[in-house]
C-alpha positions in Angstrom: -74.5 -22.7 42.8 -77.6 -22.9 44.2 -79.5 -20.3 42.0 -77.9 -20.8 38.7 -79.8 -17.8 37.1 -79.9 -15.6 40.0 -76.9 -13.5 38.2 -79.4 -13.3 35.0 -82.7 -12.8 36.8 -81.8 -10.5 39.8 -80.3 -6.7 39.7 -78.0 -5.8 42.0 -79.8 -4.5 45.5 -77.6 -2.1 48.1 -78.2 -1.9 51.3 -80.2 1.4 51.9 -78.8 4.2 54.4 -80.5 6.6 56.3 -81.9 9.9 55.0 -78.9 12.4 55.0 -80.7 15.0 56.7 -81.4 12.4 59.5 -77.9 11.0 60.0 -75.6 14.2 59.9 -77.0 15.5 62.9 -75.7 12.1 65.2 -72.7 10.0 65.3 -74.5 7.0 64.2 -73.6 4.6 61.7 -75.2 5.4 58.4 -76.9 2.6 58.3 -80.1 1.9 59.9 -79.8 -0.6 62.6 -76.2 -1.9 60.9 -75.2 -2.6 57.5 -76.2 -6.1 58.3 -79.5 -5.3 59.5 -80.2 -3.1 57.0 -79.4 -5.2 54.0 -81.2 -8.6 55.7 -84.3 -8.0 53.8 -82.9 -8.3 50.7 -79.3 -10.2 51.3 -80.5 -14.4 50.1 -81.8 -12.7 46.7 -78.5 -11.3 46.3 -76.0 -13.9 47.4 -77.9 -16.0 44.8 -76.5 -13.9 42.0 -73.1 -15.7 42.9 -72.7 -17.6 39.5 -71.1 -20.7 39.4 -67.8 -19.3 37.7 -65.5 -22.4 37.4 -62.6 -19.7 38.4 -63.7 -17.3 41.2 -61.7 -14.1 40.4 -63.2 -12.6 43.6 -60.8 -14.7 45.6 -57.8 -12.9 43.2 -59.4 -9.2 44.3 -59.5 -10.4 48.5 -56.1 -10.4 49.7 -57.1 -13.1 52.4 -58.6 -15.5 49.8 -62.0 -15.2 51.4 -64.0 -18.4 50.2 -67.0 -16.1 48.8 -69.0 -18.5 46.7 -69.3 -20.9 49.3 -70.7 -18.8 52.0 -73.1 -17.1 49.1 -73.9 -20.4 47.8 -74.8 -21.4 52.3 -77.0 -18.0 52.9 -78.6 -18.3 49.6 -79.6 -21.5 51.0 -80.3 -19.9 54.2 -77.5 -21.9 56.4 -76.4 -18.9 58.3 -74.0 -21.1 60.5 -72.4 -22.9 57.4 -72.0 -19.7 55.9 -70.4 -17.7 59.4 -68.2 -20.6 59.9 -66.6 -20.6 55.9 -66.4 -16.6 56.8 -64.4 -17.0 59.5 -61.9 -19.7 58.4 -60.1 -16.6 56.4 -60.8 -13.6 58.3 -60.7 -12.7 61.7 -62.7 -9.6 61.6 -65.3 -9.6 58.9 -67.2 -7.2 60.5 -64.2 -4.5 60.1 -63.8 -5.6 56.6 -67.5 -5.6 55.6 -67.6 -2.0 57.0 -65.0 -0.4 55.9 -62.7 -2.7 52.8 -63.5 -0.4 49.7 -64.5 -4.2 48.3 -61.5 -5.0 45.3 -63.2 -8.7 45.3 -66.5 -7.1 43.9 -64.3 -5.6 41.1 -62.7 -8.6 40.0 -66.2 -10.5 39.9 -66.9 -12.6 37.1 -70.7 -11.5 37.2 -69.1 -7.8 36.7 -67.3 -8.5 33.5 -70.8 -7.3 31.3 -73.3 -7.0 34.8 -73.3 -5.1 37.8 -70.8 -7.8 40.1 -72.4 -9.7 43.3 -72.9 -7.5 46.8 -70.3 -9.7 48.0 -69.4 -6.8 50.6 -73.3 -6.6 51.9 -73.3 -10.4 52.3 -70.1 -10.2 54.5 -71.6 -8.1 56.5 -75.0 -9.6 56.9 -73.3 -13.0 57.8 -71.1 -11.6 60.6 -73.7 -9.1 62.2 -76.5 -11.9 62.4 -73.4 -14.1 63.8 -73.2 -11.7 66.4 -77.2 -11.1 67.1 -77.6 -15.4 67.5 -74.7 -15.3 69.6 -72.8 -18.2 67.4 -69.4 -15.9 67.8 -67.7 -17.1 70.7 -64.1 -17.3 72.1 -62.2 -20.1 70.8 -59.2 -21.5 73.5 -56.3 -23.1 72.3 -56.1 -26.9 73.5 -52.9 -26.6 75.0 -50.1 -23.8 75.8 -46.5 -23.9 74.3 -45.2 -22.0 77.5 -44.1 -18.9 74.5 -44.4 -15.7 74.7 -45.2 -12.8 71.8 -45.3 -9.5 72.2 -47.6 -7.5 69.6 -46.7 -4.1 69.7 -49.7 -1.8 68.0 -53.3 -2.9 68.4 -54.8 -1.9 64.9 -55.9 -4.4 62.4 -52.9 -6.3 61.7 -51.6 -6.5 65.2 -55.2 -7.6 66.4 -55.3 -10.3 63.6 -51.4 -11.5 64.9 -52.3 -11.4 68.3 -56.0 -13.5 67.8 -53.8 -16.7 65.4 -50.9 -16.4 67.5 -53.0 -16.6 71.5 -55.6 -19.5 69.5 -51.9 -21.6 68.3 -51.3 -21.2 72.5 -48.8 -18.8 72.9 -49.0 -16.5 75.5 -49.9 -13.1 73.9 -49.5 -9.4 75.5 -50.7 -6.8 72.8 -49.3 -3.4 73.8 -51.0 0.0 72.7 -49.5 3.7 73.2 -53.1 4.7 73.5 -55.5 4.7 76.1 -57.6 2.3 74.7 -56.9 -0.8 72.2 -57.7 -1.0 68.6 -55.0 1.9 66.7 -56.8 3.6 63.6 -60.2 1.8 64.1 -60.4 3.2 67.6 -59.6 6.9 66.9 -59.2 6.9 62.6 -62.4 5.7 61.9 -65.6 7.8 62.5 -67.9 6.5 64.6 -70.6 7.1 61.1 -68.7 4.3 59.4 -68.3 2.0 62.3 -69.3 2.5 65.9 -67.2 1.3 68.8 -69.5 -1.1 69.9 -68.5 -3.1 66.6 -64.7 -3.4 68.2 -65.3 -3.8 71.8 -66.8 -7.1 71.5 -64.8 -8.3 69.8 -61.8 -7.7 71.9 -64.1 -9.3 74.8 -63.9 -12.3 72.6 -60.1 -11.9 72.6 -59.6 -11.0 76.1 -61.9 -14.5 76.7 -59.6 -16.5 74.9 -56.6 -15.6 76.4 -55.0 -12.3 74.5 -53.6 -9.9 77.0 -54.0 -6.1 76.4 -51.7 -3.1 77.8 -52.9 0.5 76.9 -51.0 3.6 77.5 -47.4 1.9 77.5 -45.6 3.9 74.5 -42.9 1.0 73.2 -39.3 2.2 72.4 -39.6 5.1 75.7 -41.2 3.1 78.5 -39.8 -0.6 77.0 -37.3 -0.4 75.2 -36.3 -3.0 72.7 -33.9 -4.4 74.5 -36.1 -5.4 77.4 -38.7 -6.3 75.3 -36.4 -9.2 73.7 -35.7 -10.0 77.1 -39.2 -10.7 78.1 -40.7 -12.3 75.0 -39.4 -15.3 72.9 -41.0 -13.2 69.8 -41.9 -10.0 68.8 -44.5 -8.8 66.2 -44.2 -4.8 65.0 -47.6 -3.7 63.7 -47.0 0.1 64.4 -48.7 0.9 61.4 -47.4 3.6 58.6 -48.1 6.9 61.1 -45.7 9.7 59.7 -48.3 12.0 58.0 -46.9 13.3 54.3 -46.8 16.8 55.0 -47.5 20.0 52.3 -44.3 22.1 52.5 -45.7 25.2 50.6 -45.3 29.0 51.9 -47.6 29.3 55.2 -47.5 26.0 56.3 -46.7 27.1 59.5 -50.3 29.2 59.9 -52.5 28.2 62.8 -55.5 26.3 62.0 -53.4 24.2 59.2 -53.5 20.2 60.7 -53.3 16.4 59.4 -55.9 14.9 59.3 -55.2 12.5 61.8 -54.7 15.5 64.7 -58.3 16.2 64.0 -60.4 12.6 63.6 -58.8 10.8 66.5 -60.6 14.2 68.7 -63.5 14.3 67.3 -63.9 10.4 67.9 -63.3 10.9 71.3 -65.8 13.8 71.3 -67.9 11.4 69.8 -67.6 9.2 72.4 -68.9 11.6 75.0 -64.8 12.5 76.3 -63.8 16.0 77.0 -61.3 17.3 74.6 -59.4 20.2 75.9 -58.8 22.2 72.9 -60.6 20.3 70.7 -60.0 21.5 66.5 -63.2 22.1 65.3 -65.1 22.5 62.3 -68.0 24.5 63.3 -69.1 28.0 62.0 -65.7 27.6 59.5 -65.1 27.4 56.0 -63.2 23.8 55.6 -60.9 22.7 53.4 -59.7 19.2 52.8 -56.2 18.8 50.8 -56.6 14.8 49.5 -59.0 13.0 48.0 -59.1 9.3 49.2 -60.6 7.7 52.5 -59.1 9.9 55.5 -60.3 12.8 53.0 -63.7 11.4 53.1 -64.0 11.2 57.0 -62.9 14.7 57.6 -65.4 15.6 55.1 -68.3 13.3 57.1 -66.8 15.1 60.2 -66.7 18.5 59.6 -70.3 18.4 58.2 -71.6 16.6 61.6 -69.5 19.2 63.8 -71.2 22.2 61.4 -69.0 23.8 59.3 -69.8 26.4 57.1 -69.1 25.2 53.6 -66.4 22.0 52.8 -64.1 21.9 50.1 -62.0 18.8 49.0 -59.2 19.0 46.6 -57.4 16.4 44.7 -54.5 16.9 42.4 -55.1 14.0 40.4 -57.6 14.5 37.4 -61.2 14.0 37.6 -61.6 9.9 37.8 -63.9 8.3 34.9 -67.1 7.1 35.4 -67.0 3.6 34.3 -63.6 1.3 33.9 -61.3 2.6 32.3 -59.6 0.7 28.9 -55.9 0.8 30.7 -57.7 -1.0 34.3 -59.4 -3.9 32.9 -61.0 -6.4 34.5 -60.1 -8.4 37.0 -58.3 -5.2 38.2 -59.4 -2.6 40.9 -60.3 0.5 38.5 -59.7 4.2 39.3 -63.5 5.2 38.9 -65.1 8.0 40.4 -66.8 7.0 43.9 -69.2 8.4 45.9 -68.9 7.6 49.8 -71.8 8.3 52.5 -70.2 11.1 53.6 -69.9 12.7 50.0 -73.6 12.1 49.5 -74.1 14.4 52.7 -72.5 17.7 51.2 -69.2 19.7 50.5 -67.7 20.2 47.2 -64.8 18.0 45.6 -62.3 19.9 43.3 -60.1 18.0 41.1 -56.5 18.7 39.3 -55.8 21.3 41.8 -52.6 21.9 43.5 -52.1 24.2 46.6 -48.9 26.7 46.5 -49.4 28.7 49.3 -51.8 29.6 52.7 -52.7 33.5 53.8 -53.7 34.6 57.2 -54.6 37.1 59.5 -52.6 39.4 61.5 -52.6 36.7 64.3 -51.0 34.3 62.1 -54.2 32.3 62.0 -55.0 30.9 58.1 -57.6 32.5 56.1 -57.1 30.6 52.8 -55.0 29.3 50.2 -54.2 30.1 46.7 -54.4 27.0 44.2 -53.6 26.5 40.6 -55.3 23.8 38.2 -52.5 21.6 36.6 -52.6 18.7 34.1 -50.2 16.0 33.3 -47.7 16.6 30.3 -44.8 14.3 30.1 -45.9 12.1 33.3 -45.6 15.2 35.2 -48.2 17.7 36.4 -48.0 21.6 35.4 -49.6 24.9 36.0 -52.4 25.6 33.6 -51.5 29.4 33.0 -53.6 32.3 34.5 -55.7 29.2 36.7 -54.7 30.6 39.5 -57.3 31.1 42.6 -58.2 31.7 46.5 -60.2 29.7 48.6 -60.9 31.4 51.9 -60.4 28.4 54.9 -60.2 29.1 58.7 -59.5 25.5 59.0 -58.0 23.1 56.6 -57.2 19.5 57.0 -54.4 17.6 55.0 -55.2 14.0 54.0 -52.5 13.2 51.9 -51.9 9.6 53.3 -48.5 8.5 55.0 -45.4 7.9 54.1 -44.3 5.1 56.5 -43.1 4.1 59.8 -41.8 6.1 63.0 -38.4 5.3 63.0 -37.2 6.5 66.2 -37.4 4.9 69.5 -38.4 1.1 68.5 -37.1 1.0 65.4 -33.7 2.4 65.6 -33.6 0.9 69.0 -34.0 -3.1 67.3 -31.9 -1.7 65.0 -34.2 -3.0 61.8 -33.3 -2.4 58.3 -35.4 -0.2 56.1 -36.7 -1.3 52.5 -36.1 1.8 49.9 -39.6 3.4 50.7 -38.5 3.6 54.0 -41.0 0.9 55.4 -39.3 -2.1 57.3 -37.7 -4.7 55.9 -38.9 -8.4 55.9 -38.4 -11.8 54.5 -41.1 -13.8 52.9 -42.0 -15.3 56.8 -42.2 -12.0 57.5 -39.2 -11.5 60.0 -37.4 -8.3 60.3 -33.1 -8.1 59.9 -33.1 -8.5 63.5 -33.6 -11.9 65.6 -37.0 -13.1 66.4 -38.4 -9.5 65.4 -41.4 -10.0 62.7 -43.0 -7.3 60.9 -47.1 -6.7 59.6 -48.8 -4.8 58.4 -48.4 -0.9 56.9 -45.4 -1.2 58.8 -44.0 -3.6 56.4 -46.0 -3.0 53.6 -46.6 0.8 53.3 -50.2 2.4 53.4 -52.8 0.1 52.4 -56.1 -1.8 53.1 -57.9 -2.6 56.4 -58.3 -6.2 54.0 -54.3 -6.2 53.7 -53.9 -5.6 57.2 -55.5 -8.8 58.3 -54.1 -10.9 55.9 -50.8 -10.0 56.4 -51.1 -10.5 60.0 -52.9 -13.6 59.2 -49.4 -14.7 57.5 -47.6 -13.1 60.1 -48.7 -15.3 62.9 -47.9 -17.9 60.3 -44.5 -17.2 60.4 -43.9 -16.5 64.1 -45.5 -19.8 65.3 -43.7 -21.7 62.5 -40.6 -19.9 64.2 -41.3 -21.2 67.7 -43.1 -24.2 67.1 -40.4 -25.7 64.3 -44.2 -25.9 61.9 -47.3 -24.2 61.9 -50.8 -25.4 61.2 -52.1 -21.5 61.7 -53.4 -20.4 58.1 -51.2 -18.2 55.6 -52.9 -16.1 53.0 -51.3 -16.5 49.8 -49.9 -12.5 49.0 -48.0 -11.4 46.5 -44.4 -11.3 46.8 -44.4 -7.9 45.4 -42.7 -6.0 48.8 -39.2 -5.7 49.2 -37.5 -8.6 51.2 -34.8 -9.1 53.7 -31.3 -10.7 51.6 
């Protein structure tokens, strides 16, 4: 590598956010400027840290085998067109990634073995943003068209990644989106504090440029059904995403004011966003409380404290995580450790090995609260700690429990696809559903995952289908684990 003692002579640099009591009164990303911008300063110092491993693990942590020493080694070197190009050769959307991926290459870093591992996730980041600012991102046309056609039905991640291989192989690609504007969970998931809109839009003018055709507010399954839509296309790609919410089925449920998660972030974004929001949920002036402690948790809690509420509570069932890696998650691993996100930094309170057994409310049948016990694990399953029992007053609580797979009615049972046994649909290692020239990506096929998973296995997705029309494919396939359940 270019510095060979950078990893010895160099700490590990962040890039710096804004001042909380600055950000949480805009929508802004968190970042001054942009993660890229706000890490430039400091971002050649840190790439040269990449040692030269012999075995880069960080390509075992990255699901799409992103070739990290080699751009570090290039912007180290300060070839920021070298470095953009090897960035894009294995992702479509670095700029998502580098936003939001919670960074499992930086865990399985060689450097991180007995140091603090290589910013890999800031130098992502940097690459792509600057790509954008010189204006070296452009849209790439396919040399020729093969007269098919693919439908993409969902427009998050993993469909945008299928639709962007599948339209540069020359296919003719129409992306469809039950929405009323393209880009699923990163549209109306995300906050616009972790990644403004601005971030997407271009680049679906880049795609729009080279040929990918978009239709919003045509819900798949009612207005086409799947019939037609094998009538139309030569192939079609599902990446409808994992969108059934796990629910809380305690005493009160029913209480007004009670919501998932995603019935309150995809308003607020559009709040965000300057659109009116007839009866909008709303944080303000209430006492919050958030049941689930991972990423949706965290962007209710970033929310709420932007729209003003009162005091935020998150709760976790699972125990307090350690500190530093755990013996049982060793290296190369991604380790259970306990994480701070911007929006934590800004406020609330985060309440671990907690379980919820019931809601109160008022006369109107609006909630006021909940009662929660503390458990622990005994026997690999979690009990009441005796006499642990407590109330939490909430006019407004948000479940964040993650999702337990796809809608199955309409589409699904329409195509009439077979379901692996965690209820997510079934696929073959080409990624092709039980029924003809139906293909699967995504959380769809894979169950709740990673922004980084999404891509790749749309990626491998568009792999498959051209390889299905075409006879071959020279498209790119990410190597994935063979871990999901497959078609016989």
């Amino acid at each position: 590598m270019a510095d060979p003692r950078g990893f010895m002579t160099t700490p590990r640099q962040v890039a710096e956010r804004r001042p909380v009591a600055e950000r949480v009164h805009d929508w802004n990303e968190v970042y001054p400027g942009s993660p890229g911008k706000a890490v430039l300063p400091i971002i050649s110092k840190q790439a040269g840290r990449c040692m030269d491993c012999g075995i880069p693990f960080c390509h075992q942590g990255c699901p799409l085998g992103n070739l990290i020493p080699e751009w570090n080694d290039m912007v180290w070197r300060d070839d920021w067109r070298g470095a953009l190009d090897r960035l894009h050769a294995t992702n479509n959307f670095p700029e998502f990634t580098g936003r939001l991926c919670p960074a499992p290459c930086e865990t399985s870093c060689v450097v991180g073995i007995n140091r603090e591992p290589v910013t890999i996730k800031n130098v992502e980041v940097a690459i792509i943003d600057r790509g954008w600012d010189d204006r070296r991102v452009t849209a790439e046309t396919a040399a020729w068209q093969t007269g098919k056609t693919v439908a993409v039905i969902g427009s998050g991640p993993s469909g945008l990644a299928a639709a962007q291989q599948l339209t540069r192989a020359g296919h003719t690609v129409v992306v469809y989106e039950r929405a009323d504007a393209i880009g699923g969970l990163l549209r109306y998931g995300i906050p616009e504090f972790k990644m403004e809109k601005q971030v997407l839009d271009r680049r679906l003018k880049q795609m729009r440029l080279e040929g990918t055709v978009f239709k919003t507010g045509v819900d798949i399954g009612v207005d086409i059904t799947g019939e037609q839509l094998l009538e139309r296309f030569d192939a079609v790609v599902l990446a409808i995403g994992s969108t059934v919410a796990r629910d809380l089925p305690v005493p009160g449920r029913e209480y007004a004011g009670i919501h998932q998660a995603m019935e309150f972030l995809p308003q607020a974004n559009r709040s965000a966003l300057g659109q009116e929001v007839a009866d909008q949920i709303t944080a303000h002036g209430k006492d919050v409380v958030i049941i689930g402690g991972g990423d949706t948790g965290a962007d209710c809690l970033g929310t709420s404290i932007r729209q003003g509420a009162r005091s935020i509570t998150q709760l976790e069932i699972m125990p307090t995580p350690p500190q530093e890696r755990p013996a049982n998650q060793p290296w190369p691993t991604y380790p259970m450790t306990f994480r701070v996100s911007s929006a934590h930094e800004e406020g609330g309170e985060r309440l671990y090995s907690v379980s919820t057994t019931e809601f109160s409310s008022d006369d109107s049948g609006s909630v006021t609260g909940l009662n929660l016990n503390e458990v622990r694990m005994a026997n690999g399953r979690f009990e009441v700690v005796d006499g642990s029992e407590r109330f939490l007053p909430a006019q407004l609580v948000l479940l964040a429990m993650g999702f337990t797979g796809p809608q199955q009615e309409g589409l699904v049972e329409q195509l009439g696809l077979e379901l692996d046994p965690r209820g997510n649909i079934a696929r073959n290692a080409d990624f092709a559903t039980s029924a003809d020239r139906v293909f699967v990506c995504g959380d769809a096929g894979r169950g709740q995952s990673l922004i980084v998973w999404a891509i790749a296995e749309g990626r491998s997705c568009a792999n498959g289908v051209d390889a299905f029309l075409q006879g071959a494919s020279r498209l790119p396939k990410p190597i994935l684990p063979t871990d999901r359940p497959l078609v016989v």
